[in-house]
N, C-alpha and C positions, 0 to 999 in steps of 0.2 A: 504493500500500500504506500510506502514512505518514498519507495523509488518510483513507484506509478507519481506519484502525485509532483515531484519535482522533475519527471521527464514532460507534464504538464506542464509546469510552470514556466522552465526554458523555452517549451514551444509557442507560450504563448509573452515573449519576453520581448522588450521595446526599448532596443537601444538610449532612446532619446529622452524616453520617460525614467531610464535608468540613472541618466546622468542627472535628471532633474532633481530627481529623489535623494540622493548622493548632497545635494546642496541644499535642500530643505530638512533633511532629518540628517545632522550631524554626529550623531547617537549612534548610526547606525555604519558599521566598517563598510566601504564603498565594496567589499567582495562579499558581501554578505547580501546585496541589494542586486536583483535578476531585474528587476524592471516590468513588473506585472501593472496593467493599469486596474484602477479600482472595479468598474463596472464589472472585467472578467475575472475575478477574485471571487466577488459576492455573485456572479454566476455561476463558480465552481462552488462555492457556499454550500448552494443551494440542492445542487447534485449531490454533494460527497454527506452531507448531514444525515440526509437519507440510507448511505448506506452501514453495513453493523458493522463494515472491518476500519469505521473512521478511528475507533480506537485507540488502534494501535497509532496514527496520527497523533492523535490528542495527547496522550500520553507518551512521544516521543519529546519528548523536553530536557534541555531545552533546543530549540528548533535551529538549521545552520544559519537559516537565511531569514532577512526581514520578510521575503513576501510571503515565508512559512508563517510567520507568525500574524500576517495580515489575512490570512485564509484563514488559519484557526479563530482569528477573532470573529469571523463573519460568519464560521460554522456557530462556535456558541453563538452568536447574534439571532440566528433563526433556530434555534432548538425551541421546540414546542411546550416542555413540559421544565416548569417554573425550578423545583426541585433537580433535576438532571442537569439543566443550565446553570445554575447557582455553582453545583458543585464543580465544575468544570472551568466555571469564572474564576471560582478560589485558587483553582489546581494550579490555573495558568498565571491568569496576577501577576506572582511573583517573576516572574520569568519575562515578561512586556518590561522591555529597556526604550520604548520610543515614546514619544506622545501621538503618532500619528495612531498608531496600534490600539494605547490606551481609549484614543476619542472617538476611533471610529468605532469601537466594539459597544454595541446599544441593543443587548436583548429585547425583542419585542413584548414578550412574553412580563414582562418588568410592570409593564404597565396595569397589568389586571391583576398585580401581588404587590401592592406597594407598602404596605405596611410591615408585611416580610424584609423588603428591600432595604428601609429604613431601617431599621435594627441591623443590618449587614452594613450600611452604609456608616452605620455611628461607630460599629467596630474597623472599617477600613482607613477611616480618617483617624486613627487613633496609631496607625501603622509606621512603620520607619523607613519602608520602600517607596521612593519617589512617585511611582505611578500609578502603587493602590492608594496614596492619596488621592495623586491627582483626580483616578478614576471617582474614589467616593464624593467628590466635590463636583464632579460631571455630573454625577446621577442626582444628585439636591439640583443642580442647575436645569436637567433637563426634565426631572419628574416631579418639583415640590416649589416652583415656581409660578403655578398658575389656581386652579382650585384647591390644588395642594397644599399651598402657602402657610405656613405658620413661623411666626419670629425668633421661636427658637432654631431655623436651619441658616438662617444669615449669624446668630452669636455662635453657632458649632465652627461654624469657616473663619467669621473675624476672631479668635482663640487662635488657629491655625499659627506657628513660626515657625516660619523652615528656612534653609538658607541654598535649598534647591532651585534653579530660576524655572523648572517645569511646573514645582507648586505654588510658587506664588505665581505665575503670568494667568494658572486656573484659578487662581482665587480672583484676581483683578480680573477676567474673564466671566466669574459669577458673582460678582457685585456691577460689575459693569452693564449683565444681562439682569441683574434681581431692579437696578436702577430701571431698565425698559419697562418693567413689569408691575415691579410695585413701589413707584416711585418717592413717595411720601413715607415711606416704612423705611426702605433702607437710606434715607439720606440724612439722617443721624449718623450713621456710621461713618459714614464721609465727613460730617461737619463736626464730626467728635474724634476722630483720626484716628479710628477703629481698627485700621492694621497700620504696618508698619509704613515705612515713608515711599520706597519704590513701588508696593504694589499699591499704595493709597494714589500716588499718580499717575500711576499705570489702569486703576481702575477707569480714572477719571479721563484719560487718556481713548480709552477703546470707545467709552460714555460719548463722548465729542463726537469720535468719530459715526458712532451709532444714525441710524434713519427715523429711530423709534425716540430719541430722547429730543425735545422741541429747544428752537436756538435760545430760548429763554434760560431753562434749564441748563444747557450746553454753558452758556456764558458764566450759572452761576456756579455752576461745578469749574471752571476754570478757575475763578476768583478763589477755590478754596487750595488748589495747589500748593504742596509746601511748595518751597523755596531751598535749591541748595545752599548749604553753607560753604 
């Protein structure tokens, strides 16, 4: 299965998108990156998920190649049953060195167990591996920001100090998105300089750039920028 799958991957490999990738995820050693585009990654997903010898896949860690590890994220991504993805996210976790890997792996299944989720997520933000952070601070960003919302998940991420630049750019990345969302709630955190100094400007920073935050706003989140010393 493990050589099926990487005489896959070479066949379906793009020189150009290799080289791109190589300069976008610096994480990753330029001989470990084959060059698979995303679309045909999550089309092999979708194939191999289905079958019962992905197994030995999954459980081949850690993986040689980054596009290994971006097919396995996309297998767990569509696994069906809440309980079998879970444990399989755990497995892996540890072994995702990239952020591209971390952000694109988004179980669907996630969505109709979120009180489950929660509880795994307060244990992953609690972790000393950069990208099960990161990871747990994605799934508050992308599952507990809308109906979801309660004030206790923006104080679990402002707590957050790490001197990692993958977790803090996600933390400025989900205050930057919780500002789009529920703008009046977290902008205390901002005007109370709730994290520390690069990612309070860094939040404030993405906020700007945002289509969802109005140039009102925009301007007064600028005014609150520290100032280097």
């Amino acid at each position: 299965m493990i050589d099926q799958i990487r005489k896959e991957l070479f066949a379906l490999q793009d020189l150009g998108y290799k080289k791109m990738q190589e300069k976008i995820i610096p994480t990753a050693p330029a001989d470990a990156v084959i060059g698979v585009r995303t679309p045909a990654l999550r089309k092999l997903a979708k194939q191999y998920v289905k079958e019962e010898g992905i197994r030995t896949f999954l459980e081949d860690l850690p993986h040689r190649y980054f596009d290994e590890n971006q097919l396995h994220a996309f297998i767990i991504s569509e696994m069906k049953d809440y309980d079998t993805c879970m444990e399989e996210l755990i497995r892996f976790l540890p072994y995702v060195d990239n952020w591209a890997t971390c952000d694109q792996m988004s179980p669907k299944i996630f969505r109709r167990h979120k009180e489950k989720l929660l509880k795994q997520v307060k244990i992953w933000l609690k972790s000393k591996e950069t990208y099960t952070i990161r990871f747990g601070v994605g799934m508050l960003m992308e599952h507990f920001l809308n109906d979801d919302f309660d004030m206790a998940y923006p104080e679990m991420v402002a707590k957050l100090r790490s001197d990692e630049y993958y977790v803090n750019m996600m933390i400025a990345w989900y205050f930057a998105t919780a500002l789009a969302k529920q703008y009046d709630s977290i902008l205390p955190f901002i005007e109370e300089k709730r994290l520390d100094d690069w990612t309070h400007n860094k939040a404030i920073q993405k906020s700007v750039e945002s289509y969802r935050i109005t140039p009102e706003q925009k301007e007064y989140l600028k005014s609150l920028k520290v100032k280097k010393k």
